[in-house]
C-alpha positions as CSV (number, residue, x, y, z in Angstrom):
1,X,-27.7,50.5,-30.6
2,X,-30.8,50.3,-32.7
3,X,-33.9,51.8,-31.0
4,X,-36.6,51.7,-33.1
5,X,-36.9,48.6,-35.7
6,X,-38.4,49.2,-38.9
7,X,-40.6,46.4,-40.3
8,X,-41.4,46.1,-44.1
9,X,-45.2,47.1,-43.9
10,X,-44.4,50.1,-41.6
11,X,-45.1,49.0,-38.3
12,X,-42.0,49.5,-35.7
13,X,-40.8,47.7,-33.0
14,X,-40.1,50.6,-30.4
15,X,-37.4,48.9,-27.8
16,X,-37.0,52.5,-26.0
17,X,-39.1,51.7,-23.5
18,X,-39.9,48.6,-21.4
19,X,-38.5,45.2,-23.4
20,X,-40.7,43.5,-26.0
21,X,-42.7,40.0,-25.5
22,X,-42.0,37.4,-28.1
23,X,-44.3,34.4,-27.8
24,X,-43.2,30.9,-28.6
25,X,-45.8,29.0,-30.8
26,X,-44.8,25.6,-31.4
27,X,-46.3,24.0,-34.5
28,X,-44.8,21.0,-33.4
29,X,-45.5,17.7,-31.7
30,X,-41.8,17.5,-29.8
31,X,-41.6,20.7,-27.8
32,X,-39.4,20.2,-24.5
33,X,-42.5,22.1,-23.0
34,X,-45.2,19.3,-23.5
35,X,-48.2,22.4,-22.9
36,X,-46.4,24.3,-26.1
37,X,-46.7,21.2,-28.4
38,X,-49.7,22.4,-30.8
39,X,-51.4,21.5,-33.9
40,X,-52.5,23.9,-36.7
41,X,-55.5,24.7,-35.3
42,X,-54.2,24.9,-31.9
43,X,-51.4,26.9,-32.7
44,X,-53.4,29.8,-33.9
45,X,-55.5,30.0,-31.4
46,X,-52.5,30.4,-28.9
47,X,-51.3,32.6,-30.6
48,X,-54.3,34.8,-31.0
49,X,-54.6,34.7,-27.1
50,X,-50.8,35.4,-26.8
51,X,-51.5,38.6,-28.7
52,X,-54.6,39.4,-26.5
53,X,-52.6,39.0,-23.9
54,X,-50.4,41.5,-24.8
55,X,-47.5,39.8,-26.2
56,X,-45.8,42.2,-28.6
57,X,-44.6,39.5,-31.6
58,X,-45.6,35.9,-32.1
59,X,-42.8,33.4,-33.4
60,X,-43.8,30.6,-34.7
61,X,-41.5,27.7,-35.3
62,X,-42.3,24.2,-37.2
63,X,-39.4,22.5,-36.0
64,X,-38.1,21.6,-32.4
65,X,-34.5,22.4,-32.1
66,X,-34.1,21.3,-28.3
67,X,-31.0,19.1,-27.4
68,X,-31.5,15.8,-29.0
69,X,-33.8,16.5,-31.7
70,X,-33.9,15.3,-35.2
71,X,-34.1,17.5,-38.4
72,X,-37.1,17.8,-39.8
73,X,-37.3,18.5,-43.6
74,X,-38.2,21.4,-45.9
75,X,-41.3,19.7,-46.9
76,X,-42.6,19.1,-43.7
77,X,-41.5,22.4,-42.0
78,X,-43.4,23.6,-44.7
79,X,-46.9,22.1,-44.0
80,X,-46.4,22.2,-40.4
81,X,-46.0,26.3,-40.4
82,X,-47.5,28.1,-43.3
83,X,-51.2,27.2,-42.6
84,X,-50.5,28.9,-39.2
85,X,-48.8,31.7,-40.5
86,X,-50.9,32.3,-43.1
87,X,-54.1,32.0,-41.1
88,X,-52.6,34.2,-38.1
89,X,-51.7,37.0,-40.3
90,X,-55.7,36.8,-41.4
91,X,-56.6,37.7,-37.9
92,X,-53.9,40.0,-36.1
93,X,-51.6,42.4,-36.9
94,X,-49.3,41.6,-34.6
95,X,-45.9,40.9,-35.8
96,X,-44.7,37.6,-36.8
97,X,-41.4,35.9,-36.3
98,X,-40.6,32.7,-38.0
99,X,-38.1,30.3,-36.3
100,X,-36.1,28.8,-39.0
101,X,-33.0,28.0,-40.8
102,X,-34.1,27.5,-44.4
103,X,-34.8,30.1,-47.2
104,X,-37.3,28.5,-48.9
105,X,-39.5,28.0,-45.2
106,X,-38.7,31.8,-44.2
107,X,-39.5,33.2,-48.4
108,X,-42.5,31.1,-47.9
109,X,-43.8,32.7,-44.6
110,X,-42.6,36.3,-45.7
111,X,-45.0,35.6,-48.6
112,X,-47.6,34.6,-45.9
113,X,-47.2,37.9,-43.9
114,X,-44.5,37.5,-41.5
115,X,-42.1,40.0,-40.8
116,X,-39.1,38.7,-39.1
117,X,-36.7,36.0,-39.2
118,X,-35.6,34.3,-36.2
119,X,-32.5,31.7,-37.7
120,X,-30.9,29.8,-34.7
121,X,-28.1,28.8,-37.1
122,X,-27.2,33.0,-37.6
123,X,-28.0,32.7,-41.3
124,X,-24.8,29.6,-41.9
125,X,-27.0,27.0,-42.6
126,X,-28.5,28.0,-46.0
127,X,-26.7,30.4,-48.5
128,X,-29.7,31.8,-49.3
129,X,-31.0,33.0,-46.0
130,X,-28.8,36.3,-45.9
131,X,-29.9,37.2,-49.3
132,X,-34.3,36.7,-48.7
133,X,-33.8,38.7,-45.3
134,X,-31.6,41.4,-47.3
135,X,-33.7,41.9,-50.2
136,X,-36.7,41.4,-48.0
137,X,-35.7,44.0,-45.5
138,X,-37.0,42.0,-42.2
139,X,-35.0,41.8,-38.9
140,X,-33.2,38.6,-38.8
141,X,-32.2,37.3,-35.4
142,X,-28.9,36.1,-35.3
143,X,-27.8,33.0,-32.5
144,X,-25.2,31.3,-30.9
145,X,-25.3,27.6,-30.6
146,X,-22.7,25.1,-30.2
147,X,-22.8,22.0,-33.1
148,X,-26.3,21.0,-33.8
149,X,-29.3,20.5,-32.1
150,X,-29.1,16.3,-32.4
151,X,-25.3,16.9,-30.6
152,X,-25.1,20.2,-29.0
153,X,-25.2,18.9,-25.1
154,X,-22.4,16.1,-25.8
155,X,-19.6,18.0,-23.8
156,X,-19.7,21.4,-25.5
157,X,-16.7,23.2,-23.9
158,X,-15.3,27.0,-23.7
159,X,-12.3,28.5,-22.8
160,X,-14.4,31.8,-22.2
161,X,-17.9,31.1,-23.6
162,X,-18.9,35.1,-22.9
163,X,-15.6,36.5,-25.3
164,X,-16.5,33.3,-27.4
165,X,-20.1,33.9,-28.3
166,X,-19.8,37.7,-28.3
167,X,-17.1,36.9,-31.0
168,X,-19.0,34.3,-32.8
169,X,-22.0,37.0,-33.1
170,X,-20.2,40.3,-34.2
171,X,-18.3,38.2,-37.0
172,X,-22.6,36.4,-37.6
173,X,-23.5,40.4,-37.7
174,X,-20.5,41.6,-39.8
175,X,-21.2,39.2,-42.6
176,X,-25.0,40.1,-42.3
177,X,-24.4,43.4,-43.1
178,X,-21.9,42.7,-46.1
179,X,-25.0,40.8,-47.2
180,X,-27.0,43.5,-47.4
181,X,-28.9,43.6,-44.1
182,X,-29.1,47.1,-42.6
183,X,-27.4,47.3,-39.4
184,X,-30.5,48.2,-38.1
185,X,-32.4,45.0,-38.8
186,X,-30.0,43.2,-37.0
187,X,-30.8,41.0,-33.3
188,X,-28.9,39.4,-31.3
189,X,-29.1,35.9,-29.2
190,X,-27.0,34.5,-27.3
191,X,-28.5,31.2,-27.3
192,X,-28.8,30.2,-23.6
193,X,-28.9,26.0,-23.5
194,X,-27.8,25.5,-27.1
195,X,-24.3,23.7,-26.7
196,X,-23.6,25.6,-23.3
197,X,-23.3,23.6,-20.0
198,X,-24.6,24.8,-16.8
199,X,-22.1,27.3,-16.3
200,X,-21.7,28.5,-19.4
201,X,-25.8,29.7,-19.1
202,X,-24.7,31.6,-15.8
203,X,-21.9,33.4,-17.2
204,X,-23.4,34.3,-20.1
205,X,-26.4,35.9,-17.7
206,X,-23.8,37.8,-15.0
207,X,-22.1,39.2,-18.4
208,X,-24.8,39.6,-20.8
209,X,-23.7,43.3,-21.1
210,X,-20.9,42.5,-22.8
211,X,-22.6,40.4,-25.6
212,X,-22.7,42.5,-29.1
213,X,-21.0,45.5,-27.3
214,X,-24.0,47.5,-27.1
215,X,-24.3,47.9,-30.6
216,X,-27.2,45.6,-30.8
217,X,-30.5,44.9,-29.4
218,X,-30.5,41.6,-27.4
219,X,-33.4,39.0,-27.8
220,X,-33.2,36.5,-25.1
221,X,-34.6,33.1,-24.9
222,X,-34.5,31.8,-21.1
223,X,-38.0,30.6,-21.2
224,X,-38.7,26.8,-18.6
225,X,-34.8,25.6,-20.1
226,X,-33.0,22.7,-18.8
227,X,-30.5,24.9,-17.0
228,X,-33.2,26.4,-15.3
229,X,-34.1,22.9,-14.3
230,X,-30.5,22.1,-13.3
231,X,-31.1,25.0,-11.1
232,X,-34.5,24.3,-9.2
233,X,-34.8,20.7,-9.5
234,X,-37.6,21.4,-11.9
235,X,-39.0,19.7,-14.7
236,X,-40.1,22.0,-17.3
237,X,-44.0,22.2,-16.5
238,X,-42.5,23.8,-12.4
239,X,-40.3,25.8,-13.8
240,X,-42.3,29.6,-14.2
241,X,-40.7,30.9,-11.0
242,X,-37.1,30.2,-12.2
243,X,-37.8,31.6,-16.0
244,X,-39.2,34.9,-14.3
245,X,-35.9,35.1,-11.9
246,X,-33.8,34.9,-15.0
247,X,-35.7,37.2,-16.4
248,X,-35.5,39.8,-14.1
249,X,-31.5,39.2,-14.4
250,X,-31.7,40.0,-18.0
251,X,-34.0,42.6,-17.3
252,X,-31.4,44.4,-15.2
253,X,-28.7,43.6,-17.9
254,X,-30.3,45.6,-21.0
255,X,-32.0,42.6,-22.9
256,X,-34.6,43.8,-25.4
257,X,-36.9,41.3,-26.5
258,X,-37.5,38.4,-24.2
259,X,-38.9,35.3,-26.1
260,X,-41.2,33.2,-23.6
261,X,-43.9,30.4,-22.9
262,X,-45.5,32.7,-21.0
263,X,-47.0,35.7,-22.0
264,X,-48.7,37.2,-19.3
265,X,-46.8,36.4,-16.2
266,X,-43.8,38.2,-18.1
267,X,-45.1,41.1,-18.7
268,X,-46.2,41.4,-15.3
269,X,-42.6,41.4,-14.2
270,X,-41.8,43.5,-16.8
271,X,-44.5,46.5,-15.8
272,X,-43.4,45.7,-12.0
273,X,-39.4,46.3,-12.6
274,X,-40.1,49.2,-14.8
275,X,-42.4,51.1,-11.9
276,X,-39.8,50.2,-9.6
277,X,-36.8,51.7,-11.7
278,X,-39.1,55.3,-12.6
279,X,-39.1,55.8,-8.8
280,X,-35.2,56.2,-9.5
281,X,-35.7,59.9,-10.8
C-alpha cells in the first residue's frame, strides 16, 4: 500500500503514522448536517479554523449528495465552489480536496489551487474526469455508492455488500490506472450510507480490512450518518459520540484518512488510540 502520497506542488501526505483529518466544508445550503450548511464567506472561514485546528486536508464540496438530493448543475457547482477555493488557497497551504463528479468543476478548482479529487461516482460519471486527474497528477478518491444520490436508499440490496464493493472498487482502481493515474495517487472509499442499508454499514465496518486488499489507502467517511442515527436514536446534530465510536472501529481496522464534521474532537481520539497502541512495544 501507498505510504507517502505525492501532491503536484510537492507537498506529501505522510499516512505512515497516525491517520489523516479531512474536513468537510459544505458550500451548500442542503447539508444533512444543518451546522455544515455554509455560504462563501462562511465556508472559508470554517475551513481556515478546521486547518488551525489541525485538520490535515480541507474538502470542499458545492453539492449535497445525501440520500434524496437533487443534482445541482455545472453552472451552479461552479459559483458555489470556486470563490471558496480560490480564496482558501490565498490563505493556507493546507491541502485541498474537491468533492465532485464533473471535469470541468474539478479542472476549474485544480486551476484555483486544489490538489485532490474526491469523485463519489469513482471517476463513471464524466469521461473526462480520469483524464484531468491523470494528466493533472492529483489523488483521486475513488467510491462506492449504490444508484444515485436522488434513489440510493430505495431498497439497495447485496448478496455480500463487503466482496461486492471491494469488487466494484479494484475494477474503479484498475481502469484508473489504464487511464493514466499512478497507482500511487489512488484512494479508496467505501462509501458508508450511499445505497447501503443498516447492515450493509456494519459489515462493511467489522470487514473494512478486506476492502482494496491492502493495496490501497482507505479514506473513510462515517462522519453524524443516518446509520449512525439508526444506531443511537440520534438526529444528526447528537450524533458526535457515535461518529467517534465508529471511528475508533476504523481506527483499529487500518483506515487512513478519516473525512469528518469534526475536526478537533477527532483528532483527539486519534492522538489517544495512538498513545495507547505505542505502549504495545
Amino acid at each position: 500500500m501507498t505510504a507517502v502520497i505525492k501532491l503536484p506542488n510537492g507537498q506529501i501526505l505522510d499516512l505512515r503514522g497516525m491517520p489523516l483529518v479531512m474536513a468537510i466544508i459544505n458550500c451548500t445550503d442542503d447539508s444533512f448536517y444543518a451546522p455544515s450548511r455554509a455560504q462563501a464567506e462562511v465556508a472559508v472561514e470554517r475551513a481556515l479554523e478546521a486547518a488551525a485546528a489541525g485538520a490535515d486536508i480541507i474538502d470542499f464540496g458545492a453539492e449535497s449528495t445525501r440520500p434524496g438530493s437533487a443534482y445541482v448543475d455545472e453552472e451552479e457547482e461552479l459559483r458555489r465552489l470556486i470563490p471558496v477555493v480560490r480564496s482558501f488557497c490565498r490563505q493556507s497551504s493546507v491541502p485541498v480536496s474537491v468533492d465532485t463528479r464533473k471535469a470541468a468543476v474539478a479542472r476549474a478548482a485544480l486551476d484555483e489551487g486544489a490538489m485532490i479529487i474526491n469523485d463519489i461516482s469513482a471517476l463513471q460519471d464524466d469521461v473526462e474526469m480520469a483524464t484531468l486527474c491523470a494528466k493533472a497528477h492529483v489523488p483521486v478518491v475513488l467510491m462506492h455508492k449504490k444508484g444515485i444520490p436522488a434513489t440510493m436508499q430505495n431498497h439497495p440490496y447485496y448478496t455480500d455488500v463487503v466482496k461486492e464493493v471491494n469488487e466494484f472498487l479494484l475494477t474503479a482502481a484498475e481502469k484508473a490506472e489504464k487511464a493514466g493515474i499512478g497507482h500511487d495517487k489512488i484512494i479508496l472509499d467505501p462509501g458508508f450510507g450511499f445505497g447501503k442499508r443498516l447492515e450493509d454499514n456494519l459489515d462493511l465496518l467489522a470487514h473494512l480490512a478486506e476492502i482494496g486488499n491492502g493495496d490501497y489507502p482507505l479514506l473513510i467517511g462515517l462522519s453524524r450518518k443516518s446509520f449512525i442515527g439508526a444506531i443511537t436514536g440520534r438526529d444528526a446534530e447528537e450524533r458526535l459520540a457515535g461518529t467517534l465510536a465508529a471511528h475508533a472501529a476504523v481506527y483499529y481496522r487500518g483506515a487512513k484518512i478519516f473525512r469528518v464534521h469534526d475536526v478537533k474532537e477527532t483528532i483527539d481520539l486519534i492522538k489517544v488510540l495512538n498513545a495507547i497502541e505505542q505502549r504495545k512495544g
